[in-house]
mmCIF file as Biopython writes it, N, C-alpha, C and O atoms, coordinates in Angstrom:
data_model
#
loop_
_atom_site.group_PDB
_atom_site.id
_atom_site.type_symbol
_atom_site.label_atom_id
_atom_site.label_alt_id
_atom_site.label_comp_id
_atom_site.label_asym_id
_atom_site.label_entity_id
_atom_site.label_seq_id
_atom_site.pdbx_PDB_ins_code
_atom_site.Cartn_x
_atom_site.Cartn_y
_atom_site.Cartn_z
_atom_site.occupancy
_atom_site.B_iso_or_equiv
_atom_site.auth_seq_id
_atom_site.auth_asym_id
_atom_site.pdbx_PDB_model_num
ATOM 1   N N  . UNK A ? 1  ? 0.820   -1.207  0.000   1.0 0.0 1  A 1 
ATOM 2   C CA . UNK A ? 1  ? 0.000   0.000   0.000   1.0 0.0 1  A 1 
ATOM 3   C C  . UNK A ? 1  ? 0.858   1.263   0.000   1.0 0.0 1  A 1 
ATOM 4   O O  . UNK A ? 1  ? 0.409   2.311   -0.465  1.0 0.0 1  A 1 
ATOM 5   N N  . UNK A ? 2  ? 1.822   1.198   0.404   1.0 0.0 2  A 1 
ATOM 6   C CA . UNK A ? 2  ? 3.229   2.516   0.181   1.0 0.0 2  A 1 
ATOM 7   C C  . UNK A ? 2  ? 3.122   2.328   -0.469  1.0 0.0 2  A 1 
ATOM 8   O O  . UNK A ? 2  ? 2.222   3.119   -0.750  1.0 0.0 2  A 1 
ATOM 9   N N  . UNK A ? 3  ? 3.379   1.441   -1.843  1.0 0.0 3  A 1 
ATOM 10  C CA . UNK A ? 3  ? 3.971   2.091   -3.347  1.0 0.0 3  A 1 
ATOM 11  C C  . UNK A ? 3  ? 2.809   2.827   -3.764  1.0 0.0 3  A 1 
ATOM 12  O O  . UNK A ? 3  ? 3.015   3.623   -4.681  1.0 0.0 3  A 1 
ATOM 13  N N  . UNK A ? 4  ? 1.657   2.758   -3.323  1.0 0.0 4  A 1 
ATOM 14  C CA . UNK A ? 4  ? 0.356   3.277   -4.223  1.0 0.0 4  A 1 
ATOM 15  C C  . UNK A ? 4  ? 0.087   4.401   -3.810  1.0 0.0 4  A 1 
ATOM 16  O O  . UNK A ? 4  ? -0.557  5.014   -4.662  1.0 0.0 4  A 1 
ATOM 17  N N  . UNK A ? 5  ? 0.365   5.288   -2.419  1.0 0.0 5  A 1 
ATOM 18  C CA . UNK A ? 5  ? 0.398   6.381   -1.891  1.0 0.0 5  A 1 
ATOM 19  C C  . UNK A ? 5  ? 1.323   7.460   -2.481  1.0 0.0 5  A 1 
ATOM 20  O O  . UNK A ? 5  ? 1.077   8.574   -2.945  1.0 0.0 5  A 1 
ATOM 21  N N  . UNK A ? 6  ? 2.864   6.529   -2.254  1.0 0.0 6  A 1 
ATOM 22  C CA . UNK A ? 6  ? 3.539   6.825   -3.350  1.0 0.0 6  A 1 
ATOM 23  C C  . UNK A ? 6  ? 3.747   7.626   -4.403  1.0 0.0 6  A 1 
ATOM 24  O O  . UNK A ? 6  ? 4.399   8.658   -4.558  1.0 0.0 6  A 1 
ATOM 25  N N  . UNK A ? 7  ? 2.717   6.614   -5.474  1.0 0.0 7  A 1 
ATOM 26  C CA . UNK A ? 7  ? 2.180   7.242   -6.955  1.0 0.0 7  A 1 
ATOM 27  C C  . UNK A ? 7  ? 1.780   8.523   -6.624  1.0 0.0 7  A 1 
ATOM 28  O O  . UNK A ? 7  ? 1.807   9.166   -7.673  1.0 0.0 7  A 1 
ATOM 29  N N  . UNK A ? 8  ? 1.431   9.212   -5.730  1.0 0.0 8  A 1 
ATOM 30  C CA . UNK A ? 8  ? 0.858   10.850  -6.005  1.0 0.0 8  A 1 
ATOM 31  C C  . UNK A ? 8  ? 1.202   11.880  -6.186  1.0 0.0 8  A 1 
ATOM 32  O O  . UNK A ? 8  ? 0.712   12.868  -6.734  1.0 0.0 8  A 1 
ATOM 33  N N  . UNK A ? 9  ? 2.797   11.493  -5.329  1.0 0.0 9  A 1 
ATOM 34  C CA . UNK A ? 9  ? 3.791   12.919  -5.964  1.0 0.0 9  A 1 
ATOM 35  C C  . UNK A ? 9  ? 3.895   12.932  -7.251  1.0 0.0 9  A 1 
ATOM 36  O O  . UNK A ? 9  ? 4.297   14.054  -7.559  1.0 0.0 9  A 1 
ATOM 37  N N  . UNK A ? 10 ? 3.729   12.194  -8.308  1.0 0.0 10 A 1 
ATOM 38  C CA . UNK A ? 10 ? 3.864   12.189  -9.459  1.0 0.0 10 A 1 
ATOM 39  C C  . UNK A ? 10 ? 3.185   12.663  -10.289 1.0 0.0 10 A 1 
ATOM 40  O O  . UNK A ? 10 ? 3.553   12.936  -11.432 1.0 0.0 10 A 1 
ATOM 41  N N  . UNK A ? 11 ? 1.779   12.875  -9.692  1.0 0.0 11 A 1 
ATOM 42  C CA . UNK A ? 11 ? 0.670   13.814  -10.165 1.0 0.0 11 A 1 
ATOM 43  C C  . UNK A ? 11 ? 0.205   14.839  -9.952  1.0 0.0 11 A 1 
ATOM 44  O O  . UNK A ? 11 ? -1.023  14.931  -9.972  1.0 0.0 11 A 1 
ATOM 45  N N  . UNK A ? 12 ? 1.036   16.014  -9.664  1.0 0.0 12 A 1 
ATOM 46  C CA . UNK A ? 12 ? 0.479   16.600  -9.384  1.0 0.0 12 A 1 
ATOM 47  C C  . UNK A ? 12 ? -0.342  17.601  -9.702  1.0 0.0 12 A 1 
ATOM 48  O O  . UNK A ? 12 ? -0.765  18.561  -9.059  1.0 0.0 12 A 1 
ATOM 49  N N  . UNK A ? 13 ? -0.530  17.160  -10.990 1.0 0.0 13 A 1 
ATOM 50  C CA . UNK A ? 13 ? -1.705  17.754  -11.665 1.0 0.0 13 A 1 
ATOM 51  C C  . UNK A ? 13 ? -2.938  17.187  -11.539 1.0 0.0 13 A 1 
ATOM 52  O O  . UNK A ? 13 ? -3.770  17.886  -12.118 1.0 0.0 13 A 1 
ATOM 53  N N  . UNK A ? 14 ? -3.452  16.138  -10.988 1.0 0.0 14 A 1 
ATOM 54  C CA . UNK A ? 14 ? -4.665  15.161  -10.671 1.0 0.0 14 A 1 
ATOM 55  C C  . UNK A ? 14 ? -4.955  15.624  -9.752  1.0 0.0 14 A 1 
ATOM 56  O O  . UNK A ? 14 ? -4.187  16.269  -9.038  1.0 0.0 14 A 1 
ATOM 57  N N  . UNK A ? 15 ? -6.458  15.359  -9.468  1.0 0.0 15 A 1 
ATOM 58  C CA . UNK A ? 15 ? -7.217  15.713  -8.266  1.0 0.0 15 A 1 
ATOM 59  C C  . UNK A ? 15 ? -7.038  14.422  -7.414  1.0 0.0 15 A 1 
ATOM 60  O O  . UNK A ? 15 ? -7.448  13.394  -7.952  1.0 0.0 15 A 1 
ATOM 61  N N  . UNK A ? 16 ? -6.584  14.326  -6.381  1.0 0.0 16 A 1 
ATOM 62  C CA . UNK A ? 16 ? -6.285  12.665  -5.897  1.0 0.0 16 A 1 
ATOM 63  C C  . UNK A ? 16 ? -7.531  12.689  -4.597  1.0 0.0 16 A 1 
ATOM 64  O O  . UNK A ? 16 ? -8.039  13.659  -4.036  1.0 0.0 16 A 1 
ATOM 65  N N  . UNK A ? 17 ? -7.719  11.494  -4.438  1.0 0.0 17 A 1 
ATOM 66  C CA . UNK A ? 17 ? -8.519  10.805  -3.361  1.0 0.0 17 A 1 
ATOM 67  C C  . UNK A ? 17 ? -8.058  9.694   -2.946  1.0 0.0 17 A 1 
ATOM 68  O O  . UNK A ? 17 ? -7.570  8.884   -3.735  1.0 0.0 17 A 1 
ATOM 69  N N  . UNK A ? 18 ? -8.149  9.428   -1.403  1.0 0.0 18 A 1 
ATOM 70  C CA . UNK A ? 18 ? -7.679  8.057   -1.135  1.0 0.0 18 A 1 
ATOM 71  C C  . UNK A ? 18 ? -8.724  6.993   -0.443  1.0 0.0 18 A 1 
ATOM 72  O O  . UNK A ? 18 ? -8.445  5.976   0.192   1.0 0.0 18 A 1 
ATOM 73  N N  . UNK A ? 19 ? -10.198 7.620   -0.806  1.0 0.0 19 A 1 
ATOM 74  C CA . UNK A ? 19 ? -10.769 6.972   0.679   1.0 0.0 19 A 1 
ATOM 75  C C  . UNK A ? 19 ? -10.612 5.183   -0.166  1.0 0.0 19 A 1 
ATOM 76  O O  . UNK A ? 19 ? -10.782 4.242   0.610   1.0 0.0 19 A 1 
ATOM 77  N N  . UNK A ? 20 ? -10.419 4.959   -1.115  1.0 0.0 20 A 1 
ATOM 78  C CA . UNK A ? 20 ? -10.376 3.163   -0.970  1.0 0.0 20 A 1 
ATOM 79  C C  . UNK A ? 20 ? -9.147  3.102   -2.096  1.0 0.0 20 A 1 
ATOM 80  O O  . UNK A ? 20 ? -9.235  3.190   -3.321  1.0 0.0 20 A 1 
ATOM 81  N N  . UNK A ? 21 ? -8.013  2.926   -1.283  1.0 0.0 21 A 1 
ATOM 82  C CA . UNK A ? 21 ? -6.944  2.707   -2.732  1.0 0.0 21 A 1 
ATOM 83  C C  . UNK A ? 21 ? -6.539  4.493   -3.063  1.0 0.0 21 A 1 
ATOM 84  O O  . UNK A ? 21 ? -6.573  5.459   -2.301  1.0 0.0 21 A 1 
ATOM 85  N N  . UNK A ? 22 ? -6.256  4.413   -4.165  1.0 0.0 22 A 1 
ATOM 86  C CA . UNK A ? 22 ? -5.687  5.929   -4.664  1.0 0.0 22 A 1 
ATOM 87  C C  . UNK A ? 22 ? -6.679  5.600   -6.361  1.0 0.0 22 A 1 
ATOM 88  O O  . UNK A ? 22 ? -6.913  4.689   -7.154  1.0 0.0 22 A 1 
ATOM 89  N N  . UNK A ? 23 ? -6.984  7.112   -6.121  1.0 0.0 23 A 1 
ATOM 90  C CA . UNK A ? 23 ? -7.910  7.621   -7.570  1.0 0.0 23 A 1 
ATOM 91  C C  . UNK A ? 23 ? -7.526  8.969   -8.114  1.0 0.0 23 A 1 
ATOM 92  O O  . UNK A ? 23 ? -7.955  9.978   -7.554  1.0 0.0 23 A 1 
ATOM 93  N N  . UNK A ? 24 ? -6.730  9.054   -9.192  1.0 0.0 24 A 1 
ATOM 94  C CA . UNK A ? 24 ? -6.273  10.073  -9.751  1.0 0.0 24 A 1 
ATOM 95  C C  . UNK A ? 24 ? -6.934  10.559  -11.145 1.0 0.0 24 A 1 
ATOM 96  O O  . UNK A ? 24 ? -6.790  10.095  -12.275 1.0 0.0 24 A 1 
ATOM 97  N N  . UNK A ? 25 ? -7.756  11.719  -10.657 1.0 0.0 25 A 1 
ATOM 98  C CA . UNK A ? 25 ? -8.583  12.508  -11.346 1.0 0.0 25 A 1 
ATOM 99  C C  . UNK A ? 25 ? -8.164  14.067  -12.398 1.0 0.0 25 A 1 
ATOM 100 O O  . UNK A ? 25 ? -7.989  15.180  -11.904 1.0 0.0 25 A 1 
ATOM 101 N N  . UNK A ? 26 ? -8.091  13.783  -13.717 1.0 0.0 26 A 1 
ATOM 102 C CA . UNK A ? 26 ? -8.589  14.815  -14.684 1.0 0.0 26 A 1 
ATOM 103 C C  . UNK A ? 26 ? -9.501  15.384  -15.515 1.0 0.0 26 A 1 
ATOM 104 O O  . UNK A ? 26 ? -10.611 14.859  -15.602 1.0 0.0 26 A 1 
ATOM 105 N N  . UNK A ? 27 ? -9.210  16.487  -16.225 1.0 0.0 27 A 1 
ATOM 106 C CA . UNK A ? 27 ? -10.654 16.382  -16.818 1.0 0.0 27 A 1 
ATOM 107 C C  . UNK A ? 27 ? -10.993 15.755  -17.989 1.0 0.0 27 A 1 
ATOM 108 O O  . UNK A ? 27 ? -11.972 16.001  -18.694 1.0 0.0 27 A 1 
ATOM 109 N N  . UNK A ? 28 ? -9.983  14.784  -18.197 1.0 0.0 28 A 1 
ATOM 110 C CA . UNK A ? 28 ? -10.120 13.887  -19.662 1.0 0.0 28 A 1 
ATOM 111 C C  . UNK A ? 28 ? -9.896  12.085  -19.121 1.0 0.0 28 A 1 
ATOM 112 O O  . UNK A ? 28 ? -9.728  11.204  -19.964 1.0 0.0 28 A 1 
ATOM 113 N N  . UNK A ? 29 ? -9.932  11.814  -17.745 1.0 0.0 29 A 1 
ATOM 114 C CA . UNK A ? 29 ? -10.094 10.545  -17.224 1.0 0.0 29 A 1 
ATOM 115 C C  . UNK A ? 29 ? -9.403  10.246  -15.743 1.0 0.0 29 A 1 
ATOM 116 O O  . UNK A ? 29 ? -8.986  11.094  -14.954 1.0 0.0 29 A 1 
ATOM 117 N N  . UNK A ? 30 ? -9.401  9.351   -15.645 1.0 0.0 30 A 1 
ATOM 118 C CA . UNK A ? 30 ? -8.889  8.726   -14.018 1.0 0.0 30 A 1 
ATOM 119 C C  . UNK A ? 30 ? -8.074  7.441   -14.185 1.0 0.0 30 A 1 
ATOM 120 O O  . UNK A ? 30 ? -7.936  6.895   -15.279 1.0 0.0 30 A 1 
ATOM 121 N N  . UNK A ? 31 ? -7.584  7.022   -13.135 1.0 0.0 31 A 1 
ATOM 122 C CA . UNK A ? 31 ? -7.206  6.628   -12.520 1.0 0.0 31 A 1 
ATOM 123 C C  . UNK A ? 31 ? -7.317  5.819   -11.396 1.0 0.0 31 A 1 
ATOM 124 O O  . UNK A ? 31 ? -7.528  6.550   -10.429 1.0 0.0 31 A 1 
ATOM 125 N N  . UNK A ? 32 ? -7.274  4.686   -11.085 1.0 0.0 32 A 1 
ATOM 126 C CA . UNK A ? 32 ? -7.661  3.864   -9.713  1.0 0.0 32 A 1 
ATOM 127 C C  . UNK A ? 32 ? -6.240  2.539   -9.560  1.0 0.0 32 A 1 
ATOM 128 O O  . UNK A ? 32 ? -5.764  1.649   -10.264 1.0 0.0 32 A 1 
ATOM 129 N N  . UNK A ? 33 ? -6.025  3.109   -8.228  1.0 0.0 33 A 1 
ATOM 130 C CA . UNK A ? 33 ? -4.995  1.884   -7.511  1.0 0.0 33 A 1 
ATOM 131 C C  . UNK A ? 33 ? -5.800  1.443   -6.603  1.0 0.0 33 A 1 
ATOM 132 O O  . UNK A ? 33 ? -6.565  2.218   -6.028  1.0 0.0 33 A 1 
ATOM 133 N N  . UNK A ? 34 ? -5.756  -0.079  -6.278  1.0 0.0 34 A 1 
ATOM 134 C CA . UNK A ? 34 ? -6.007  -0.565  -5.277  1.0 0.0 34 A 1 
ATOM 135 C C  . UNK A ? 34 ? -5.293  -1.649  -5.025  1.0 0.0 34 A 1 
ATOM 136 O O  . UNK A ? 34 ? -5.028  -2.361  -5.993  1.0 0.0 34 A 1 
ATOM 137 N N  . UNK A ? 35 ? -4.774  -2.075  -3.606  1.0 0.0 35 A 1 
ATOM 138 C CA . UNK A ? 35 ? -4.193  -3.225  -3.577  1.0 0.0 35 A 1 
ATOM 139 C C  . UNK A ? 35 ? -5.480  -4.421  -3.239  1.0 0.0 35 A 1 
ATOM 140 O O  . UNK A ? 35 ? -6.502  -4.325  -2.561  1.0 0.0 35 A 1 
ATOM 141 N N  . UNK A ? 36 ? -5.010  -5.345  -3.898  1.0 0.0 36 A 1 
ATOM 142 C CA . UNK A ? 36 ? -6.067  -6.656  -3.631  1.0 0.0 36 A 1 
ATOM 143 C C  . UNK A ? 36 ? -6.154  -7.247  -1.990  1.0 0.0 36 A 1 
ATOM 144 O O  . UNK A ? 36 ? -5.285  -7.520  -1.162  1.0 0.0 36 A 1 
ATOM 145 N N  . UNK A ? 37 ? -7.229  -7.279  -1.979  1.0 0.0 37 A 1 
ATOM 146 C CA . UNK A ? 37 ? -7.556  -7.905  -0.394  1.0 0.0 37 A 1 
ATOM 147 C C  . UNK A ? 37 ? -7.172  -9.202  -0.077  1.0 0.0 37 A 1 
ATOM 148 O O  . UNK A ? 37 ? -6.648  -9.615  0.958   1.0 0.0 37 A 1 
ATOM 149 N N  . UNK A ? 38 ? -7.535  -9.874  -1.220  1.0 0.0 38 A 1 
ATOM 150 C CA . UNK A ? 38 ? -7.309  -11.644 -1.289  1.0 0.0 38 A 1 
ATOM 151 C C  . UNK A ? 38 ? -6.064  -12.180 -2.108  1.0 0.0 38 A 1 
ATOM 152 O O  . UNK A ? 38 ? -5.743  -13.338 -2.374  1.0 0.0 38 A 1 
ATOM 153 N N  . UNK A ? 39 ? -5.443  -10.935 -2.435  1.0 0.0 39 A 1 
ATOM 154 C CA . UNK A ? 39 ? -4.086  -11.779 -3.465  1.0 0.0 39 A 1 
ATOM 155 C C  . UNK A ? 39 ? -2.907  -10.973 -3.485  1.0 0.0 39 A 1 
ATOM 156 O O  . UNK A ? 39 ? -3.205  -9.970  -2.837  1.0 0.0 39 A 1 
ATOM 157 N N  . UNK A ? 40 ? -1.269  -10.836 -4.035  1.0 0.0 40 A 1 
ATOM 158 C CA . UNK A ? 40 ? -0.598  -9.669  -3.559  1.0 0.0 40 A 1 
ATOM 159 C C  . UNK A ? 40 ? -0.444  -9.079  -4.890  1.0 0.0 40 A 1 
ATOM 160 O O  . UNK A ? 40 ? 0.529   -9.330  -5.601  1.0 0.0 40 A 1 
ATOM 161 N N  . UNK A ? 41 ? -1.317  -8.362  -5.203  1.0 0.0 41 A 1 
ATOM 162 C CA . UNK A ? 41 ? -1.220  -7.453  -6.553  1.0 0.0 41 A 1 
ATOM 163 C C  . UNK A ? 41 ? -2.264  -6.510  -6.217  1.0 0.0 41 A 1 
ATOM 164 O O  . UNK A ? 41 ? -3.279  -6.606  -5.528  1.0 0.0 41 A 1 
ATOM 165 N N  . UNK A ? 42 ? -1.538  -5.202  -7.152  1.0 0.0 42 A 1 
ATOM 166 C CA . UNK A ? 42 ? -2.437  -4.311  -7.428  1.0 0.0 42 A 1 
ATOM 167 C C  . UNK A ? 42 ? -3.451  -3.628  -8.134  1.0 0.0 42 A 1 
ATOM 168 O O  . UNK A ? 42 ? -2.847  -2.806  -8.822  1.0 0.0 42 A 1 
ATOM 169 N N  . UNK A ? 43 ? -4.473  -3.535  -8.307  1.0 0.0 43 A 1 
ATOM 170 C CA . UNK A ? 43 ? -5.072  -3.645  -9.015  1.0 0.0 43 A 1 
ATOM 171 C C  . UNK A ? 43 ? -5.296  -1.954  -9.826  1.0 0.0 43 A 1 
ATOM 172 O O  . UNK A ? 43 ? -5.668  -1.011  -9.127  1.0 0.0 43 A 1 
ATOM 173 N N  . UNK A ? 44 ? -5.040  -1.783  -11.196 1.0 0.0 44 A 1 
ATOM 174 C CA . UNK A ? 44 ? -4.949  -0.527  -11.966 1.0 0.0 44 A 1 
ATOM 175 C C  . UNK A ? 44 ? -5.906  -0.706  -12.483 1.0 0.0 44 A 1 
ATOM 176 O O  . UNK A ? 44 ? -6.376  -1.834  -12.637 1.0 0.0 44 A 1 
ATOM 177 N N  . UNK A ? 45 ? -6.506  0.482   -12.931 1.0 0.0 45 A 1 
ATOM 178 C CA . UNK A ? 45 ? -7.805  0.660   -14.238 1.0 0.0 45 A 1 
ATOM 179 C C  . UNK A ? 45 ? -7.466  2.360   -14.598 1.0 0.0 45 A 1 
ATOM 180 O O  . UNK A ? 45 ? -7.255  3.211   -13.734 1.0 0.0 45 A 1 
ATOM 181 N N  . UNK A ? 46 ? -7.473  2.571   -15.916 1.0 0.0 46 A 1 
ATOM 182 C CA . UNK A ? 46 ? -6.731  3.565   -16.182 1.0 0.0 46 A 1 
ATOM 183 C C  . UNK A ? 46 ? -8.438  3.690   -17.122 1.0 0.0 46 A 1 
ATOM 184 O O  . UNK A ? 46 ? -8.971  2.728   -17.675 1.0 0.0 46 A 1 
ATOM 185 N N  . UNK A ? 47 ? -8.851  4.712   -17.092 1.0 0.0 47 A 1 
ATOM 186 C CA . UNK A ? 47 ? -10.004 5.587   -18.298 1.0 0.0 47 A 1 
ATOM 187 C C  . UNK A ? 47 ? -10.182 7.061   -18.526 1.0 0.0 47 A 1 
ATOM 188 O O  . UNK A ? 47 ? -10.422 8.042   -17.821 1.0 0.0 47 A 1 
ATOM 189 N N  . UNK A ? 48 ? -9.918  6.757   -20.097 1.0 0.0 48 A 1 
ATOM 190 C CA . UNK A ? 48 ? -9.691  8.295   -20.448 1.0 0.0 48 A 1 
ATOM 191 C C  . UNK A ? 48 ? -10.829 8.710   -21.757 1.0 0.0 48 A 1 
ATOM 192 O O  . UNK A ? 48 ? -11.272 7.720   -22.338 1.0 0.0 48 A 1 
ATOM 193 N N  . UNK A ? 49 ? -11.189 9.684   -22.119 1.0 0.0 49 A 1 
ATOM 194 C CA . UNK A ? 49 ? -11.796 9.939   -23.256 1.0 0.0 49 A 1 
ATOM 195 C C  . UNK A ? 49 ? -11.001 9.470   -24.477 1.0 0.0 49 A 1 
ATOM 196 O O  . UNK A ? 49 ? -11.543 9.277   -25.566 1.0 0.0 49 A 1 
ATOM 197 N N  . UNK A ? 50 ? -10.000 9.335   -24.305 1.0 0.0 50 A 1 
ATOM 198 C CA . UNK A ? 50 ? -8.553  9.304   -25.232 1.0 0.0 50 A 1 
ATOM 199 C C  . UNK A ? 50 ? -7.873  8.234   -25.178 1.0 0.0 50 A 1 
ATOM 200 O O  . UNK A ? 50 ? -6.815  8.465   -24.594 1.0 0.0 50 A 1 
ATOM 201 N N  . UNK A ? 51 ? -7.987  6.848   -25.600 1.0 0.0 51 A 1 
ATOM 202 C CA . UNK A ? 51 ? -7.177  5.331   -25.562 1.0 0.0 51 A 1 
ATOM 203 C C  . UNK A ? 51 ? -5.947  5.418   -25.322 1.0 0.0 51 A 1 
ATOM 204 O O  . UNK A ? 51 ? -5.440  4.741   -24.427 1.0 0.0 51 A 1 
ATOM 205 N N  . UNK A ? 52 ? -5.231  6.274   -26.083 1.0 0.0 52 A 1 
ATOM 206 C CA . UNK A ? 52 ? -3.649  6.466   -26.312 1.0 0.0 52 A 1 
ATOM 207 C C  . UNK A ? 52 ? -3.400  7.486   -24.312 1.0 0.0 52 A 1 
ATOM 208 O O  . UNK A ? 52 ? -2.327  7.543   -23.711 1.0 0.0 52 A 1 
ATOM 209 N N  . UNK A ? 53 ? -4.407  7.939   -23.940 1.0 0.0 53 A 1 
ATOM 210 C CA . UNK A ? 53 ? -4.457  8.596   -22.782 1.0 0.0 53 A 1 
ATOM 211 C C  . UNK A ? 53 ? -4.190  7.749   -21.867 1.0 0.0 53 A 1 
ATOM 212 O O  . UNK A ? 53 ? -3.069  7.620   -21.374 1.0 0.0 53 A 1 
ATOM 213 N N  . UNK A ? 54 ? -5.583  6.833   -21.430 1.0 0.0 54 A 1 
ATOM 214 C CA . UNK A ? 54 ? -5.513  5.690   -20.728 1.0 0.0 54 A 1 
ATOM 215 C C  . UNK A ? 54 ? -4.135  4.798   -20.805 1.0 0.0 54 A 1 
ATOM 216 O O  . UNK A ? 54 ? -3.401  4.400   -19.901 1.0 0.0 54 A 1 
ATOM 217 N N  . UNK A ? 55 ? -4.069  4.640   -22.192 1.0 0.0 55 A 1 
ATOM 218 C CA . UNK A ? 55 ? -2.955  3.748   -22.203 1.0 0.0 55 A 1 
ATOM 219 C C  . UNK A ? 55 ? -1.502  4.276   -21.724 1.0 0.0 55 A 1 
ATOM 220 O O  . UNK A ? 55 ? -0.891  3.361   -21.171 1.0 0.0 55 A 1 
ATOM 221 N N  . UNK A ? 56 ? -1.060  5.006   -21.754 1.0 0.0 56 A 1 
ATOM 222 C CA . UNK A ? 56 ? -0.251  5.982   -21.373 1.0 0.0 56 A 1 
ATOM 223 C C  . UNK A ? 56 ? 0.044   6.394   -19.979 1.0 0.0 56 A 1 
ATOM 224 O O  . UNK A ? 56 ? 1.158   6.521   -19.471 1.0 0.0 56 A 1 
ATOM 225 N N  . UNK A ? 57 ? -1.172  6.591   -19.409 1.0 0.0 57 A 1 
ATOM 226 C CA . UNK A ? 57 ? -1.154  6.847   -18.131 1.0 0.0 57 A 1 
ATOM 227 C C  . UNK A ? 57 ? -0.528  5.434   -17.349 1.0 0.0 57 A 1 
ATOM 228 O O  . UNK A ? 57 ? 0.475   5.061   -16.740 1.0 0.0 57 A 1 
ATOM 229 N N  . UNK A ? 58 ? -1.874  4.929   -17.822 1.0 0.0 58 A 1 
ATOM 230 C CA . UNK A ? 58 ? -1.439  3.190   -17.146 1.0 0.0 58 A 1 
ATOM 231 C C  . UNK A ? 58 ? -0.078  2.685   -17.089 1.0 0.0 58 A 1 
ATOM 232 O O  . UNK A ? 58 ? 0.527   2.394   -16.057 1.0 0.0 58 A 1 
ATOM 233 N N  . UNK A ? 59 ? 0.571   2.561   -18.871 1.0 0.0 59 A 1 
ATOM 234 C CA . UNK A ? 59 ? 1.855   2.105   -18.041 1.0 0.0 59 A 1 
ATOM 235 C C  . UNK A ? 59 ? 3.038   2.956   -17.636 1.0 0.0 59 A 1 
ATOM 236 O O  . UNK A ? 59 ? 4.086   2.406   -17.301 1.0 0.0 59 A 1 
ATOM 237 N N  . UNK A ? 60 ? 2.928   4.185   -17.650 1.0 0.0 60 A 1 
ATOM 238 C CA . UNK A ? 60 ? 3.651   5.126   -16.588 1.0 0.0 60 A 1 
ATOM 239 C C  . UNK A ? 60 ? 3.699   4.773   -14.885 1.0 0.0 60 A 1 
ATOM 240 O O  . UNK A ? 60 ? 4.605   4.935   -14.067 1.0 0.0 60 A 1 
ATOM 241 N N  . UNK A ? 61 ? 1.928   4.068   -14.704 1.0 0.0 61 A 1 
ATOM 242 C CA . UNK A ? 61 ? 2.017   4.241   -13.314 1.0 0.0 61 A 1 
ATOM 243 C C  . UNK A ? 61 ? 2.404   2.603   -13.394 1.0 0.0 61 A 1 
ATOM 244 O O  . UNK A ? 61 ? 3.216   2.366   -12.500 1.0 0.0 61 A 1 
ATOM 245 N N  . UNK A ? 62 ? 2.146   1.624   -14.029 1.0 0.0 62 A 1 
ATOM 246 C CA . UNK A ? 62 ? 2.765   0.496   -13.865 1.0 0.0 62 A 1 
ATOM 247 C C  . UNK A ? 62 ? 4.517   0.447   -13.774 1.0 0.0 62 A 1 
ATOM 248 O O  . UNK A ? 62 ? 5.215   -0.180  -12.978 1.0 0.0 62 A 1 
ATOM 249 N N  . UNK A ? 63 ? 4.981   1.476   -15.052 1.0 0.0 63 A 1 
ATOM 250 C CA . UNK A ? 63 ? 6.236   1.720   -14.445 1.0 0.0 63 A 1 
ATOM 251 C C  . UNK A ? 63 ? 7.000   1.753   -12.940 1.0 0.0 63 A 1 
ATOM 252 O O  . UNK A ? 63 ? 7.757   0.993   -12.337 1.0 0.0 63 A 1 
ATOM 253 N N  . UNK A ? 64 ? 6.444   2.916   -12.704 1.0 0.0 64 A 1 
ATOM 254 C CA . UNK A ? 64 ? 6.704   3.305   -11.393 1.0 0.0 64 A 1 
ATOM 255 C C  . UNK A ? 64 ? 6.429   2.725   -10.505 1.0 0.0 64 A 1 
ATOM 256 O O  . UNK A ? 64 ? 7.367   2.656   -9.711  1.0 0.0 64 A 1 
ATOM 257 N N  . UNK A ? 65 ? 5.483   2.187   -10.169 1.0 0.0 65 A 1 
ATOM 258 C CA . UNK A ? 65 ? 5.114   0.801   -9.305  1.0 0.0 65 A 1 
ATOM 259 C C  . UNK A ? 65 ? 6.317   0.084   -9.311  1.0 0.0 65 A 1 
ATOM 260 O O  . UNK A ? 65 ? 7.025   0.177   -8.309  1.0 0.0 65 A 1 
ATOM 261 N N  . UNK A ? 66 ? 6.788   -0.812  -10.512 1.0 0.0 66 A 1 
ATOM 262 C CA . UNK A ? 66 ? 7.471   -1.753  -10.580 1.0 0.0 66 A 1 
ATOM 263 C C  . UNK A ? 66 ? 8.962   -1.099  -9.890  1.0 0.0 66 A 1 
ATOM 264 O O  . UNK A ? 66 ? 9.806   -1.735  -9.259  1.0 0.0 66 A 1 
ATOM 265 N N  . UNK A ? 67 ? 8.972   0.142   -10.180 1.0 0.0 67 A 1 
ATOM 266 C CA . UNK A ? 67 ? 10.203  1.066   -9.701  1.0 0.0 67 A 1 
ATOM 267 C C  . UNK A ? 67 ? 10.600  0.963   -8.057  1.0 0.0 67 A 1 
ATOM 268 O O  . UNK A ? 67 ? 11.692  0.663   -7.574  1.0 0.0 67 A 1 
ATOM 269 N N  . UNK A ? 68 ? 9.580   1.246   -7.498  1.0 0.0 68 A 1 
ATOM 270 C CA . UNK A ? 68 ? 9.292   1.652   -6.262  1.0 0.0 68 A 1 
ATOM 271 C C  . UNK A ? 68 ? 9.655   0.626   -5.037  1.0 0.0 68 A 1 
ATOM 272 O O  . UNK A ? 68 ? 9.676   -0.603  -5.106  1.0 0.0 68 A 1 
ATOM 273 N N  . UNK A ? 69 ? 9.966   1.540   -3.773  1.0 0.0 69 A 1 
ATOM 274 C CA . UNK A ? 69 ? 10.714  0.154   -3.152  1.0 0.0 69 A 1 
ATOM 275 C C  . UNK A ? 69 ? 10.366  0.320   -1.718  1.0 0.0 69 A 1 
ATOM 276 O O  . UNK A ? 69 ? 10.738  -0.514  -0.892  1.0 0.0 69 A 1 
#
């Protein structure tokens, strides 16, 4: 759950929320981390008006995840 708190300095252009996981908000899509309750992974969903957006975002923050220590 640190690495996913983490992720926020990195945005700081997103509107962030943490009440379940981390949700990083613009005005062209979001963002959602959560760590799994029942397994040890995290769970991403990246949605944007824009595919190449979503997609983009996503593996930036998958990057950094994998980065993170």
């Amino acid at each position: 759950y640190n690495r996913i708190r983490a992720i926020k300095k990195y945005f700081k252009d997103a509107e962030i929320c943490e009440i379940d996981g981390l949700r990083l908000d613009w005005d062209d899509g979001w963002v959602s981390l959560r760590a799994s309750s029942t397994e040890q992974f995290i769970r991403l969903i990246s949605e944007s008006k824009d595919k190449g957006i979503a997609e983009d975002r996503a593996l930036k923050i998958h990057g950094l995840l994998e980065n993170l220590n």
